[in-house]
N, C-alpha and C positions, 0 to 999 in steps of 0.2 A: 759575448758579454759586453764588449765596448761599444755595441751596437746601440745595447740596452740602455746602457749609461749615458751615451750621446741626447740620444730619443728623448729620453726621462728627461735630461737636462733641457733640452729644447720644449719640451712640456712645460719643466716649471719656468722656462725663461717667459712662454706666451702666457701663462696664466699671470707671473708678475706684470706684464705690462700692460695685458690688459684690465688686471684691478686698479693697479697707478693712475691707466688713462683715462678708465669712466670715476676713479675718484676725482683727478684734476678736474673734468670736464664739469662735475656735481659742483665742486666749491666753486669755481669759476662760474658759473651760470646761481651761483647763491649770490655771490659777491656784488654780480649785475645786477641781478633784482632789487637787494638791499640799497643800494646806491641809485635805483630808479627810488623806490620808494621814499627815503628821505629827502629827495628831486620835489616831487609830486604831492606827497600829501602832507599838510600843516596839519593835520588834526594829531596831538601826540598819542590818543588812546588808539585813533585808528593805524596809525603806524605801526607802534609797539606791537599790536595787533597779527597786521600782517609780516609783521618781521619774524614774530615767531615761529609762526603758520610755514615761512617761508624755510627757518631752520629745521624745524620737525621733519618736514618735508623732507630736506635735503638729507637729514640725519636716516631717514627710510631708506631714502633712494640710494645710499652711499654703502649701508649697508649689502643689500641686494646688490652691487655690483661689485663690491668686493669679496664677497660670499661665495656669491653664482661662479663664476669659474673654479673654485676648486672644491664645489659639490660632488661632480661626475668622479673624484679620484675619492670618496668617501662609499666604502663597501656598507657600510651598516650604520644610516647615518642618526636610529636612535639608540644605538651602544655609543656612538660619536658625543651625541648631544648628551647620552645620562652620564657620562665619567666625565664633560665639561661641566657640566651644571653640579654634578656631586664638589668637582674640586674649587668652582667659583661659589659655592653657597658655604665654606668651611672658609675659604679664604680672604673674600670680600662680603661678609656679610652684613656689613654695617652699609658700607655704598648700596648695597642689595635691597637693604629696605626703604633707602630713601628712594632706588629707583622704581618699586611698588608704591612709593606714600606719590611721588610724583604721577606715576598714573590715575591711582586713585584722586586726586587735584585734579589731572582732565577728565575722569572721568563723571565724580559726584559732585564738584567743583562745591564743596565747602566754603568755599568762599574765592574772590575773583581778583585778578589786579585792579586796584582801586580803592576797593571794601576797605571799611576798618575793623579789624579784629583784637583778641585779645586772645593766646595760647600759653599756658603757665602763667610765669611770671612775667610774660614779654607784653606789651600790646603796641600798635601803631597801625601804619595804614600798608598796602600791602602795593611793594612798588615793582616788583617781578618776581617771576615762577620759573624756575630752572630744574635741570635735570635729579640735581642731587639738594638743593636747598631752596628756599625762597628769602625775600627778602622784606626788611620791614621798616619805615622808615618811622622811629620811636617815639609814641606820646606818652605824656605821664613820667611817670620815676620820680623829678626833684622837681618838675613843672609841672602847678597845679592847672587843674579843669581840662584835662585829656588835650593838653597842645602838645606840638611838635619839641623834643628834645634837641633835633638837631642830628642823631647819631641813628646810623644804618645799623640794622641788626638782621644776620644774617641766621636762619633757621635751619635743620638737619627735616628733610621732609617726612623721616621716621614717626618726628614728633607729632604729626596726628594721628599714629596709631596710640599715643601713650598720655596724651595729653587732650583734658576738653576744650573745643574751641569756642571762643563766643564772638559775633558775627554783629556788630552794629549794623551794616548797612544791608544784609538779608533779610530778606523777611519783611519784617514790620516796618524797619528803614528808617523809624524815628525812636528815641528814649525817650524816658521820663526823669526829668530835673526838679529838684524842691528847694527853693528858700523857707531858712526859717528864720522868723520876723519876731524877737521876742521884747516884749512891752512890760511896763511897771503894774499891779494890783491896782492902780489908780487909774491908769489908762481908760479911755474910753473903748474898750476892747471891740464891742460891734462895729462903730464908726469907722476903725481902724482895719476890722474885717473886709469890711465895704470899700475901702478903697484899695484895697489888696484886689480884690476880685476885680476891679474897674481895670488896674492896670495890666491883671494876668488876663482879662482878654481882649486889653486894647489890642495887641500885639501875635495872639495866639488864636483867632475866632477862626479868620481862613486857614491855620494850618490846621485846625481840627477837623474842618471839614476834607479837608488833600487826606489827612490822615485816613477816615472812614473808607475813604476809597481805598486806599493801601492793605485794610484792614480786611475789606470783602476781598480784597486779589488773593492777600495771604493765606484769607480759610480754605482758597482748593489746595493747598501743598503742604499745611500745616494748621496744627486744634488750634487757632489764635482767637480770640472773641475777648470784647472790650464793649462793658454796656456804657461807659462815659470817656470823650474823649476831650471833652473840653474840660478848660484850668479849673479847679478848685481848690479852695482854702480850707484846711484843717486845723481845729482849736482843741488846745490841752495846756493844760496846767502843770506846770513846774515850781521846784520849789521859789523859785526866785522871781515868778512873774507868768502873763501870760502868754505862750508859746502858738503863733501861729504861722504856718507853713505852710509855704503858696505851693503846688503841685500841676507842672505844664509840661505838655509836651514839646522839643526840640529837635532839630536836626543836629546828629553826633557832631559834628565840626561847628556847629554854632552854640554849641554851651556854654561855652564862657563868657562871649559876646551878646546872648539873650539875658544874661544872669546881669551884665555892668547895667545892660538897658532895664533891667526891672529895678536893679536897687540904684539906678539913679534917679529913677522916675519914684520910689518909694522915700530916699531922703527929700527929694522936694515936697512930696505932698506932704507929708509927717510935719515939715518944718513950717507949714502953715497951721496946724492945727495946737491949739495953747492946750488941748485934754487928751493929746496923746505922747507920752513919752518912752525912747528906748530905753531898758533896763541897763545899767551899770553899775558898777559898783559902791556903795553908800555907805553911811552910817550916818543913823539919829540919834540924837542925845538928847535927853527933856534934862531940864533943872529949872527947879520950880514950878514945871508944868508948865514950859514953854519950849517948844521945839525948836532943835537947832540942826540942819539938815548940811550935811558936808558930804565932798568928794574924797576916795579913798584911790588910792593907789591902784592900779590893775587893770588888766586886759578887760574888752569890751566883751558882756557873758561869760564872767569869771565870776562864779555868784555872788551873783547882782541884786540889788536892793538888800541888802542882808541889815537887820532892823537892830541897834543892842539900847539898850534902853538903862539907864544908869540915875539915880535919885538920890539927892542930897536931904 
């Protein structure tokens, strides 16, 4: 009996040392890598890259060699695995799904470190993918035109089984932006047309063609078809004047920056023209059948040109 006990003991003493020692040996040769790599390569996408690559790796290898030794002492090793997996799917199942949604990321890759996305209420750009979360570095919320907030938001990788994702930079790789340009009843509305379209494709003519390309890549993976890719101006009537809206295509990280360079290049030209004006807020008074034209109070297109007509 104390034979047995000696044995057994010296068993589990060689199985502990040798999962210790091919674990030490696995971090240890992770450590090295990692430390070559931020040596060597300046590129940050290609590092991050293989740093990963380099953890996963390790995360396999660490497994298998802490495993492997005490296989051979497991008599029925899938009664083994179904009462482990019975009691870790009741007792961790929330980490259990993010560690499915994490697969499913290397696997369908929804989207990539880098991409900007938008899932629920969250959206930013996507600055690492971990085991149990990823990570989002936040646009939008309190800052307009999809720029950076500033603030890391960390995601549960569940949440793309529960939540739909939307992908700026998949796929088609560019959006669609609209200024709307609204002018007085008086306005020289076509003239005013006409230089809208001048300015929407001083700036936009080559990206429409990069775009078409983009466009044929995207029909093998997905139904995408776009029979006009360059800017156009649409015209509509409001109550307060006439409404036109320049419609271009942009790179998601350049909207707000294409948007200052149109309406700066739109106040200048406007402010040469004596028969085009922006609507804002008004009121006319006749007495005696002479018009009297004044400025009212109020934000710019806060119904504008509003007419009240008063007679003595």
């Amino acid at each position: 009996m104390l034979q047995l006990l000696l044995s057994t003991s010296i068993g589990l003493q060689e199985k502990l040392i040798a999962s210790g020692l091919g674990l030490f040996l696995v971090l240890t040769l992770r450590l090295m890598a990692i430390r070559l790599i931020n040596d060597q390569i300046d590129d940050p996408r290609v590092r991050y890259t293989w740093r990963k690559s380099i953890s996963y790796g390790s995360l396999i290898i660490s497994l298998f060699l802490v495993i492997g030794p005490w296989l051979p002492a497991i008599g029925n090793i899938s009664t083994f695995l179904g009462i482990i997996t019975a009691g870790l799917t009741v007792a961790l199942r929330e980490p259990i799904v993010d560690f499915v949604g994490w697969i499913f990321l290397l696997w369908r890759q929804p989207f990539q470190v880098g991409d900007r996305i938008e899932i629920g209420e969250h959206a930013g750009d996507v600055i690492d993918v971990r085991m149990f979360q990823f990570t989002l570095m936040e646009i939008g919320n309190w800052v307009e035109a999809d720029q950076s907030t500033g603030r890391i938001i960390h995601v549960p990788n569940s949440r793309v089984f529960q939540t739909a994702i939307a992908n700026y930079s998949k796929g088609f790789q560019y959006i669609w932006n609209e200024i709307p340009v609204l002018i007085t009843f008086e306005s020289d509305w076509e003239k005013a047309k006409s230089i809208l379209t001048a300015i929407a494709n001083e700036h936009t003519e080559q990206l429409s063609k990069v775009a078409q390309e983009r466009v044929e890549q995207a029909t093998k993976k997905y139904l995408i078809f776009y029979s006009k890719l360059t800017p156009i101006v649409y015209t509509s009537v409001k109550e307060s004047g006439v409404l036109l809206t320049t419609r271009y295509l942009c790179e998601p990280r350049r909207r707000r920056s294409t948007e200052q360079e149109k309406w700066e290049a739109i106040l200048k030209a406007f402010a040469k023209e004596d028969n085009i004006h922006f609507a804002y807020p008004t009121q006319r008074l006749y007495t005696n059948g002479t018009s009297f034209l004044g400025t009212a109070t109020g934000s710019i297109n806060t119904r504008p040109h509003i007419a009240d007509r008063a007679e003595r």
